[in-house]
Backbone as numpy.savetxt, mean C-alpha at the origin, in Angstrom:
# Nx Ny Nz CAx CAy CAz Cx Cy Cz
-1.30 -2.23 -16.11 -1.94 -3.54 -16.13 -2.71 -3.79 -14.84
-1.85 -3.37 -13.65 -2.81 -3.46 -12.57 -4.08 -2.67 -12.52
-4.44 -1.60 -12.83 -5.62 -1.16 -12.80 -6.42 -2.00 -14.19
-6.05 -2.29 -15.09 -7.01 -2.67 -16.09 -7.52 -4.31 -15.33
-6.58 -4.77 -14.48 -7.19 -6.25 -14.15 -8.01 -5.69 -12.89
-7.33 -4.66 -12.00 -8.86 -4.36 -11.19 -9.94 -4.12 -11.30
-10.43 -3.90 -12.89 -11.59 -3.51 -13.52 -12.25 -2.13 -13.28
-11.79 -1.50 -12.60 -11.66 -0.08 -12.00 -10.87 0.66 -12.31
-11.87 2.08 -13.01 -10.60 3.16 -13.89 -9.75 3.76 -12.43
-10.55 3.89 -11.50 -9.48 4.51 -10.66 -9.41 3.67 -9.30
-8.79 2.80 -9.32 -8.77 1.67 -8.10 -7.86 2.61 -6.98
-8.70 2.53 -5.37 -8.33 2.66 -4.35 -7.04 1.76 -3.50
-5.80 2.16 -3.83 -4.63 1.57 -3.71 -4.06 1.62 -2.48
-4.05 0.05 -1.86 -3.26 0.48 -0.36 -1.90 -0.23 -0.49
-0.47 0.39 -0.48 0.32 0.12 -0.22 1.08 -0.16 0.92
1.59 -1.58 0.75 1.96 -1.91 2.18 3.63 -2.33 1.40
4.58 -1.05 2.15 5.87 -0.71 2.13 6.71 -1.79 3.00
5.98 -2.81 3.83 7.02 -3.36 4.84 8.22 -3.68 4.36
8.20 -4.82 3.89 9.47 -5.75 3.26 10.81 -4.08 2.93
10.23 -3.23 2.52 11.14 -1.94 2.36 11.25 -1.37 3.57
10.90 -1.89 4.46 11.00 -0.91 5.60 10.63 0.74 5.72
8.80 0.52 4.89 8.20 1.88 4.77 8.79 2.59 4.79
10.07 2.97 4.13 11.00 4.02 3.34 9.54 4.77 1.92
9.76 6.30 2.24 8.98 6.99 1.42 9.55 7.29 -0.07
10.73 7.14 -0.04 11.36 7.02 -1.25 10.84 5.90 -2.04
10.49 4.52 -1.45 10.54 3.23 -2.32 8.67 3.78 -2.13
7.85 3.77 -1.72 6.35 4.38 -1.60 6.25 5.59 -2.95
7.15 6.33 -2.66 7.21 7.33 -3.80 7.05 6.69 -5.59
8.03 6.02 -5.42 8.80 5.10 -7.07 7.31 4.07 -7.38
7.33 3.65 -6.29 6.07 2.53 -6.05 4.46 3.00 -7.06
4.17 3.70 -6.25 3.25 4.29 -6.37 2.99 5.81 -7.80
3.85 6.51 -8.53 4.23 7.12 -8.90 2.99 7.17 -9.92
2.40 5.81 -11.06 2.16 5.41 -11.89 0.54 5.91 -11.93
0.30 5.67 -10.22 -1.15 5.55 -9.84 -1.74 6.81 -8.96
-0.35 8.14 -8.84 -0.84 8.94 -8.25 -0.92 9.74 -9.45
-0.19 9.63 -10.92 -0.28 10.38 -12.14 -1.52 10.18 -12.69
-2.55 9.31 -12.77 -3.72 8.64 -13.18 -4.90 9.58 -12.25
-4.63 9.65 -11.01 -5.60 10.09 -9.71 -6.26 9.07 -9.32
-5.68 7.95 -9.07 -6.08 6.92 -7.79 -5.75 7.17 -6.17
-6.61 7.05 -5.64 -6.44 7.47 -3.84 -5.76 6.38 -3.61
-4.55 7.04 -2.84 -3.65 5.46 -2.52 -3.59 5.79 -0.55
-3.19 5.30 0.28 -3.16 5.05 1.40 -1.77 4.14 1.86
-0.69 4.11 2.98 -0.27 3.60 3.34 -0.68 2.73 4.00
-0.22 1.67 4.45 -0.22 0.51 5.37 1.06 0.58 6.31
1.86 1.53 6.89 3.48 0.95 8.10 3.29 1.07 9.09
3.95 -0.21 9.18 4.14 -1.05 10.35 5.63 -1.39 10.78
6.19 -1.00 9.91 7.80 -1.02 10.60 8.26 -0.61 12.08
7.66 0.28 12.76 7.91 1.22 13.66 6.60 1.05 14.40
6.83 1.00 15.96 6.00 0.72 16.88 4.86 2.38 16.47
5.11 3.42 16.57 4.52 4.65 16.76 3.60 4.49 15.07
4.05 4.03 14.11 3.04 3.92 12.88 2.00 3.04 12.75
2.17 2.03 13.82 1.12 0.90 13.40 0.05 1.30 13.68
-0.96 1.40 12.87 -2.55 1.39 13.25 -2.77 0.46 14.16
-4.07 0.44 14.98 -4.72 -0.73 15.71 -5.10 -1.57 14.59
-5.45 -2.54 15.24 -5.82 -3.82 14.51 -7.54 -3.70 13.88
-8.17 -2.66 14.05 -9.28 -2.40 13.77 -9.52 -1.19 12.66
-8.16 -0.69 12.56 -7.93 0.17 11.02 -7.33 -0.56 9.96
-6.43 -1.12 10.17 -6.42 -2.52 9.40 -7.20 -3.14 8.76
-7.87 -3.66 9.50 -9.41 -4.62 8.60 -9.53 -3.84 8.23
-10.15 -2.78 8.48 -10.91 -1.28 7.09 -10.64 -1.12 6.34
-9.45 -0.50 6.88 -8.55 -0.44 5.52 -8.15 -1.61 4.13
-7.80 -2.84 4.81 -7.48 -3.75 4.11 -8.87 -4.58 3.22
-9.71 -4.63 3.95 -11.03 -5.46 3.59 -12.08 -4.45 3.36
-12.13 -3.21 3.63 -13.09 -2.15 2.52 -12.77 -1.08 2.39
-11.74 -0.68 2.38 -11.29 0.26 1.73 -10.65 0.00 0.21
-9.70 -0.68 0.38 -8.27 -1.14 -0.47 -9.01 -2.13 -1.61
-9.06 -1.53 -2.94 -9.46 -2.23 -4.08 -8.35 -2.89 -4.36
-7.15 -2.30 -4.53 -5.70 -2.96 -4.91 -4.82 -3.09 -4.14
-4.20 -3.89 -3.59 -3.40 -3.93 -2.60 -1.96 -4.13 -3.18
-0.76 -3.29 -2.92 0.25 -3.75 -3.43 1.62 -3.55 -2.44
2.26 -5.05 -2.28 3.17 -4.92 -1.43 4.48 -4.36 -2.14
5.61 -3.79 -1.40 6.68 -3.52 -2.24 7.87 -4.55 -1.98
8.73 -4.87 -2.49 9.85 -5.70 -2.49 10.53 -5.40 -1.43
11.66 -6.47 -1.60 12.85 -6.16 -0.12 13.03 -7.01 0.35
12.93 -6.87 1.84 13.42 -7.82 2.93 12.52 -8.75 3.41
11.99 -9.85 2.62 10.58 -10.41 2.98 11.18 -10.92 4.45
12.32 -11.48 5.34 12.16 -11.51 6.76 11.56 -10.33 7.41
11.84 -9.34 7.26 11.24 -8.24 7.72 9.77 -7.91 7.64
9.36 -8.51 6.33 7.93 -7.78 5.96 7.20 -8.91 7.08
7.52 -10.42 7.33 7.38 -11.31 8.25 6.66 -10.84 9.36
């Protein structure tokens, strides 16, 4: 359903794992649907000081790269 409302057969998917605490297992399950299709997906973590992009890969990423953006569940204090 998410790709048919992005209007895009193969929407550019950025997943942002926080609230899971960018665990690759929950990224894995997450994402599973849209790497079987061949959509380019991309992380977003930020859990961990050494993963965070600058604040200038971000915007890119988030505002032209990322057709679909999808957060994963969890600990929304954390994703905070």
């Amino acid at each position: 359903k998410v790709v048919e409302l992005s209007g895009i057969d193969l929407p550019k998917v950025l997943y942002v794992g926080t609230a899971s605490f960018d665990r690759t297992d929950r990224y894995n399950v997450c994402t599973k649907k849209f790497r079987e299709i061949g959509c380019d997906i991309r992380r977003l973590d930020v859990s961990e000081l050494d993963t965070v992009p600058t604040m200038d890969e971000m915007k890119k990423v988030v505002t032209e790269w990322a057709e679909v953006i999808m957060c994963s569940g969890g600990n929304t204090l954390h994703a905070l």
